[in-house]
C-alpha positions as CSV (number, residue, x, y, z in Angstrom):
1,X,-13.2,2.0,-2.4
2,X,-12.1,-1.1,-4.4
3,X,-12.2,-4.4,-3.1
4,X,-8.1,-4.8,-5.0
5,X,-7.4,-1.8,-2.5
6,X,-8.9,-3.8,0.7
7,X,-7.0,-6.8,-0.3
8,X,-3.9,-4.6,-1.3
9,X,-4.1,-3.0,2.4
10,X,-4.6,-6.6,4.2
11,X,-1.6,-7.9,2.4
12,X,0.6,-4.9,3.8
13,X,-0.7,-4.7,7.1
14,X,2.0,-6.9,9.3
15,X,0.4,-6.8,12.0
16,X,-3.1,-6.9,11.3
17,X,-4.2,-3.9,13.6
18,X,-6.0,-2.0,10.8
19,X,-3.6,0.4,9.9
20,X,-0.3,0.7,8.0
21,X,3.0,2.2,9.0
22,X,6.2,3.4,6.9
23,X,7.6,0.5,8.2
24,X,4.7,-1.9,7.2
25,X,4.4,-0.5,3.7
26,X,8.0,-0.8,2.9
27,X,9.1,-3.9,4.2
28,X,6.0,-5.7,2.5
29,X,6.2,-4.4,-0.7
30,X,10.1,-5.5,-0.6
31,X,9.2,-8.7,0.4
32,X,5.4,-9.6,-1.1
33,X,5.5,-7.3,-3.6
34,X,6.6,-9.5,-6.6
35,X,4.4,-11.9,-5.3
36,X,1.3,-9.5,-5.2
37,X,2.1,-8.2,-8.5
38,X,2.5,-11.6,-9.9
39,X,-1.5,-13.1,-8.7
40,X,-2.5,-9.3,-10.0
41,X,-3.0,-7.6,-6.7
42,X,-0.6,-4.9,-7.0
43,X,0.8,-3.5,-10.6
44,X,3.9,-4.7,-11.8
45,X,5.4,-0.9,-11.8
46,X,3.9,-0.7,-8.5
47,X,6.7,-2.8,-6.8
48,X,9.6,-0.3,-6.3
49,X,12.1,0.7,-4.6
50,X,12.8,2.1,-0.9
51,X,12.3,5.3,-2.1
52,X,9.0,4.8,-4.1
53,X,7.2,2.8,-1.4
54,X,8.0,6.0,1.0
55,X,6.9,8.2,-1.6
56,X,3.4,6.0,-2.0
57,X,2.8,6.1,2.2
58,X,3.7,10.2,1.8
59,X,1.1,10.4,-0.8
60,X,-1.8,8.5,1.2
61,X,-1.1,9.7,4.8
62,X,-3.1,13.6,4.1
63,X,-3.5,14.0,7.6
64,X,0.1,13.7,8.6
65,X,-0.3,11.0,11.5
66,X,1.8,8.7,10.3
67,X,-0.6,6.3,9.7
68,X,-2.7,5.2,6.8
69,X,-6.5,4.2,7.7
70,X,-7.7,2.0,4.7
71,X,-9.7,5.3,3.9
72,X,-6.5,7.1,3.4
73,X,-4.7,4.5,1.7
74,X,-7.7,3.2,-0.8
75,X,-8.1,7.1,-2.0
76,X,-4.7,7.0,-3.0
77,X,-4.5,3.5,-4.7
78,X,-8.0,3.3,-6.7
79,X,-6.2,6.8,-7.8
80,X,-2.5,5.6,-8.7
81,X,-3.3,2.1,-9.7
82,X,-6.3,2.7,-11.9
83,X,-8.6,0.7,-10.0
């Protein structure tokens, strides 16, 4: 797992209780995305819409709980983003 994915999933979680929600995902990339993209912690055409942020959680949570593990969410990332 890359160390742009740990610092990718610290960023997003809120909360800071080691896992990430729909709710988490979405509302941070809407509001530190461009920022994240910007100091080259996220890819420009990785900030997107509603829709696309859903889309990304969908794609990372494989056991269907709801919530991403950085395990879950790293696989999916280092993948997506190149990384």
């Amino acid at each position: 797992m890359s160390e742009k994915a740990r610092k990718l999933f610290e960023a997003l979680d809120l909360d800071q209780d080691g896992e990430l929600t729909r709710v988490e995902v979405i509302s941070a990339l809407r509001s530190k995305g461009p920022t994240l993209a910007a100091r080259g912690d996220l890819p420009f055409w990785g900030v997107g819409d509603v829709d696309d942020s859903s889309a990304l959680f969908d794609a990372a949570d494989q056991n269907g709980d709801a919530v991403l593990s950085f395990e879950e969410f790293a696989a999916v990332v280092d993948r997506r983003f190149g990384w």
